[in-house]
C-alpha positions as CSV (number, residue, x, y, z in Angstrom):
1,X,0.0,0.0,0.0
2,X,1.1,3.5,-0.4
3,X,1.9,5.5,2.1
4,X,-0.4,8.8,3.5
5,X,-3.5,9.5,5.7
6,X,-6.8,8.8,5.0
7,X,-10.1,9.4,7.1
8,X,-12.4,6.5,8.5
9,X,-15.1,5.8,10.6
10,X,-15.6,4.4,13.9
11,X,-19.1,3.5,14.9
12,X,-19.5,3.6,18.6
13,X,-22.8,2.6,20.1
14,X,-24.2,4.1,16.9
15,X,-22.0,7.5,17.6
16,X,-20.1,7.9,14.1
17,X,-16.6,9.6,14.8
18,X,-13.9,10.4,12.4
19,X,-10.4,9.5,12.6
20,X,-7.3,9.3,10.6
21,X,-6.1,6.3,9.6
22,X,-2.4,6.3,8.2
23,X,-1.9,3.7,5.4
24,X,1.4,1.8,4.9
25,X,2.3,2.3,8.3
26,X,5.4,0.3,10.3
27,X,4.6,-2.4,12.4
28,X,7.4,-1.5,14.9
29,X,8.2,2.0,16.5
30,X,11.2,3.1,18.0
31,X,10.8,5.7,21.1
32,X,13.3,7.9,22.7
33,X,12.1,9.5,26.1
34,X,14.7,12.5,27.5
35,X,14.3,12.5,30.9
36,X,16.3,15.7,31.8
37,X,17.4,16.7,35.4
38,X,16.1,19.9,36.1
39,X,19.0,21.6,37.8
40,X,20.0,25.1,39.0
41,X,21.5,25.9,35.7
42,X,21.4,29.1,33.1
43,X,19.3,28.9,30.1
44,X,22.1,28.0,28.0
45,X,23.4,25.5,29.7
46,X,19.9,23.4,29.6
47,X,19.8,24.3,26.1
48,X,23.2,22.2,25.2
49,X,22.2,19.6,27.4
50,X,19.5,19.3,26.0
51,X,20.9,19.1,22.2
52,X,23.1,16.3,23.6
53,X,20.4,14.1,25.0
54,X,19.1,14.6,21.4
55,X,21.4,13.6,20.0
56,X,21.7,10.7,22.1
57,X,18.7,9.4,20.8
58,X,19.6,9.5,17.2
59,X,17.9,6.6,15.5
60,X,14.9,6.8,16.8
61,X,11.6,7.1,15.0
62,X,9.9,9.3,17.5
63,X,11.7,11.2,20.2
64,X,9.9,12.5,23.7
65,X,11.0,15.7,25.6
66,X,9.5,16.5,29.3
67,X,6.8,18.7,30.6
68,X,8.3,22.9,30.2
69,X,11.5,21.5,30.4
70,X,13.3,25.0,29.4
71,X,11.6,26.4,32.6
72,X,11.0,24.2,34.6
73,X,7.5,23.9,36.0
74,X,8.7,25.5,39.4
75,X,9.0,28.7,37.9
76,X,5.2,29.4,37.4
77,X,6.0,33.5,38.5
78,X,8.0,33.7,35.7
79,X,5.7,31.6,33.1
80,X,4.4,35.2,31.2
81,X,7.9,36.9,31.6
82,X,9.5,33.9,29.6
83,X,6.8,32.8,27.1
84,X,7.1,32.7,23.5
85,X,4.7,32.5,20.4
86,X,4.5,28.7,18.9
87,X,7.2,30.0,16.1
88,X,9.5,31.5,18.8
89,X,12.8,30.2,19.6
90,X,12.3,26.7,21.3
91,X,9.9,25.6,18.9
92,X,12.6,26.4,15.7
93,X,15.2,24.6,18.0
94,X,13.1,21.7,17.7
95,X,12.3,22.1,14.2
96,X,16.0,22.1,13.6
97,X,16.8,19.1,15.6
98,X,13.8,17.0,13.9
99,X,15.5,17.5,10.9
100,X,19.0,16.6,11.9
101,X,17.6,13.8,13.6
102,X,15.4,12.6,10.7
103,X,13.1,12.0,13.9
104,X,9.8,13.3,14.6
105,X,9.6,15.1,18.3
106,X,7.1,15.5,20.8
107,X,8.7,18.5,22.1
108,X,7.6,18.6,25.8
109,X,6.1,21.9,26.4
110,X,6.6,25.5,26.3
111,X,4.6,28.2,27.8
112,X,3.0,29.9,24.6
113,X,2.0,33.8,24.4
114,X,-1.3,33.9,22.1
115,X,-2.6,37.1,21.6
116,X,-3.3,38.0,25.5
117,X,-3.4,34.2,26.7
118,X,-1.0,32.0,28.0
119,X,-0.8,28.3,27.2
120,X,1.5,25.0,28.2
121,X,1.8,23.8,25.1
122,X,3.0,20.7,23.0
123,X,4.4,20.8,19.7
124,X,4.5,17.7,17.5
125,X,7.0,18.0,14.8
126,X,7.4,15.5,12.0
127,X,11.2,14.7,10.8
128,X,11.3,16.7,8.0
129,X,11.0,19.6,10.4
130,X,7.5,20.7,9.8
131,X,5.1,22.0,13.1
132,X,2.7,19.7,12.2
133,X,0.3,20.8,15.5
134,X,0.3,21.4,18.9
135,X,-2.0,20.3,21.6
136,X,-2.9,22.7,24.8
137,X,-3.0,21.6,28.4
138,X,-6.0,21.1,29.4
139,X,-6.4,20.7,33.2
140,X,-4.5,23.2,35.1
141,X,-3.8,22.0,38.6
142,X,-5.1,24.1,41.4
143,X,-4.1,22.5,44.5
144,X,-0.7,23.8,45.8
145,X,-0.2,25.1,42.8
146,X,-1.1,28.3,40.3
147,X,-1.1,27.1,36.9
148,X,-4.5,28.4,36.8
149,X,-3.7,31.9,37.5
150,X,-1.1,31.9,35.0
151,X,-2.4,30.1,32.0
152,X,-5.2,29.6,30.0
153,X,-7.2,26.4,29.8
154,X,-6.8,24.5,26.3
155,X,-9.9,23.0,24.3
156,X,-8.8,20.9,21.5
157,X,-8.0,17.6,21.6
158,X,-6.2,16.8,18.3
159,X,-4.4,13.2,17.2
160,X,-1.6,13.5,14.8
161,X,-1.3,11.2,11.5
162,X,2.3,10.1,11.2
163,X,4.0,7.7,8.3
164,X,3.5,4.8,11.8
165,X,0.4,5.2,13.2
166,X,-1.7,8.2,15.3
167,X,-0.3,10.0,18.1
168,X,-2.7,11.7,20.7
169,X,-1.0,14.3,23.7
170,X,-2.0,14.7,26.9
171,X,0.3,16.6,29.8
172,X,0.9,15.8,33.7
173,X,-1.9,16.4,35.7
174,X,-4.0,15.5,32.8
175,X,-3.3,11.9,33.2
176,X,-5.7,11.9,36.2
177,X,-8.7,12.4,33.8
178,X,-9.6,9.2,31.5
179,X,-12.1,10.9,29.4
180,X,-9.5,12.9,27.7
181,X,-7.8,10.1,27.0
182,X,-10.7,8.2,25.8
183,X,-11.5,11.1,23.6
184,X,-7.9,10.7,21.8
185,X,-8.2,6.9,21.1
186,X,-11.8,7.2,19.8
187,X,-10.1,9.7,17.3
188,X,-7.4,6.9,16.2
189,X,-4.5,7.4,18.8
190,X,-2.4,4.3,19.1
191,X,0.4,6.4,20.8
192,X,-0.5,8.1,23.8
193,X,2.2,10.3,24.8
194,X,2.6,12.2,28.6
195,X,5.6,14.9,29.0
196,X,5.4,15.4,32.7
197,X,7.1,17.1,35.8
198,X,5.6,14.4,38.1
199,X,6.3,15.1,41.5
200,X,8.1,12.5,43.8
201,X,5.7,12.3,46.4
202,X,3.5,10.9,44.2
203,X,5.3,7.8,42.2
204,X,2.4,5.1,42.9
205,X,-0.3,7.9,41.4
206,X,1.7,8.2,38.3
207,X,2.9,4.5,37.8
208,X,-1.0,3.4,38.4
209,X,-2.5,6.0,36.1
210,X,0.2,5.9,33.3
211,X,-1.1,2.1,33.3
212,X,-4.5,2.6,33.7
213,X,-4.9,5.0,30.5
214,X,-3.2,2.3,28.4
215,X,-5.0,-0.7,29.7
216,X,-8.1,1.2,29.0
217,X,-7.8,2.4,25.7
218,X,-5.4,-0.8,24.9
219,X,-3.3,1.3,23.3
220,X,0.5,2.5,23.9
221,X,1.4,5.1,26.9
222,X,4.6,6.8,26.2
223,X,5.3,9.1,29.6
224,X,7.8,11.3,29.5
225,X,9.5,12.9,33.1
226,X,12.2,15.0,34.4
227,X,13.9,14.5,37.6
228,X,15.5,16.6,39.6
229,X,14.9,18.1,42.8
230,X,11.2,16.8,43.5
231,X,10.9,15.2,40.9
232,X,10.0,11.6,40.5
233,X,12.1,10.6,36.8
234,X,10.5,7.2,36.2
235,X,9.5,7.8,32.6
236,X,8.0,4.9,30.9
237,X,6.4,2.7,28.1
238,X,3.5,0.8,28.8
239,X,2.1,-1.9,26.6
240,X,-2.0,-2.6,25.9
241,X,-1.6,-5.0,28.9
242,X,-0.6,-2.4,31.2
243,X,3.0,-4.2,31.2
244,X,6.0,-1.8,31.5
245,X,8.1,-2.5,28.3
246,X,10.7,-0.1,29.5
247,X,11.7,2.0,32.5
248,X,14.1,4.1,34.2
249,X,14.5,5.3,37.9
250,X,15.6,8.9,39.0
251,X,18.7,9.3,36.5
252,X,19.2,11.8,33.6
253,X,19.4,10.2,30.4
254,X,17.4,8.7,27.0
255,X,14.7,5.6,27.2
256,X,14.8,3.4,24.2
257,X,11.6,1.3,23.6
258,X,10.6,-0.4,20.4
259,X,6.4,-0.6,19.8
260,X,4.9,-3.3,18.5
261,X,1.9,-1.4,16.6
262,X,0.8,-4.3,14.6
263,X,0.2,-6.7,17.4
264,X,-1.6,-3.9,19.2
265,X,-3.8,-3.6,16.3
266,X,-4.4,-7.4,16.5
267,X,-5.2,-7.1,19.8
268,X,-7.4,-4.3,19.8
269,X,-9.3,-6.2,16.9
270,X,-9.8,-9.6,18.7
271,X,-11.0,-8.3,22.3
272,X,-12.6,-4.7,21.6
273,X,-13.5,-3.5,24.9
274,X,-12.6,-0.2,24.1
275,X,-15.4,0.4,22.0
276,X,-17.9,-2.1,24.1
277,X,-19.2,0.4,26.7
């Protein structure tokens, strides 16, 4: 088959939705997740570790970055100060390294500046360097925390066609909210993919919900963290089954995972309780 995007239909409980559907897709995936440290360093200094840890992950089809990682999600007084329009500088550094990279990136999130809102926002941009889309945090935490008085709720819930299969986004605190996720798989996702700045003090939380969403929707959770001071690290890939394919504790450094797609697909077609409610 050749390869491209085409739309289909899904008929849940008589409910018609639209999805794309990419055709000639690969069977396997591989993932690169950068869990950064977020340290007590200037701007430029993140900026060339981060390039490295890039790098690092050369080879991989699709490449993960953490939650605000150029900030830090500490820093929420300083969120307006430092935000940038979605063709500002981090975005084109991630255009840039697509390219090199030959790698499409999930860029974490930045805090965007549109018009006279603010938004944490992830970028999804395809190997050739294109911004193919971004996706807006939706649920802005409120306890022990200000996100909402500094950013703007987002409202769109797009899934990204790629020459492998769909991609939805979600970030942090929105893992703890299945209907957003259920949202993204009814559209096609296959990839589910979580940048995070997941707190330490609540690792079961986040190793219980990253499985939850995948078991689910049966469907591939790709969570992304940094570590660091408070932070928990512990990004991961979990399988359909809820199985974590591949893990790593509190250190700095790139998670490689392949993703079997196909047999997901399989799966997905033989015992269909995603669309059985």
């Amino acid at each position: 088959m050749s390869s491209g995007i085409q739309l289909a239909h899904i008929d849940l409980k008589g409910k018609l939705i639209q999805v794309m559907v990419a055709i000639g897709r690969k069977k396997v995936v591989e993932t690169a997740l950068v869990q950064l440290k977020i340290a007590d360093e200037t701007d430029a200094a993140r900026m060339e570790k981060v390039r490295a840890l890039l790098l690092a992950a050369r080879g991989a089809d699709i490449i993960v970055l953490p939650e605000l990682w150029r900030l830090g999600y500490a820093n929420l007084a300083s969120f307006r100060k430092a935000a940038e329009t979605i063709d500002g500088e981090t975005v084109s550094f991630l255009r840039d390294m697509a390219a090199e990279l030959n790698a499409d990136i999930v860029g974490g999130s930045i805090v965007e500046k549109d018009a006279d809102q603010y938004y944490n926002t992830a970028v999804f941009v395809d190997r050739k360097g294109n911004l193919c889309g971004k996706y807006r945090k939706t649920h802005l935490l409120s306890y022990r925390s200000q996100e909402r008085k500094f950013l703007t709720a987002g409202a769109e819930f797009p899934v990204f066609g790629t020459r492998w299969g769909n991609l939805g986004i979600a970030i942090c605190y929105d893992l703890r909210f299945p209907e957003l996720f259920r949202r993204l798989a009814e559209r096609g996702a296959e990839l589910l993919i979580v940048p995070s700045e997941w707190p330490t003090i609540r690792m079961e939380a986040w190793q219980a919900l990253c499985a939850a969403r995948a078991v689910e929707n049966q469907c591939h959770v790709v969570a992304c963290n940094a570590t660091g001071k408070g932070l928990l690290g512990c990004s991961m890939v979990i399988d359909p089954n809820g199985v974590r394919i591949a893990a790593m504790g509190k250190e700095e450094g790139v998670l490689r995972a392949m993703i079997n797609l196909e047999r997901m697909r399989t799966f997905r077609q033989e015992f269909p309780a995603w669309q059985e409610r």
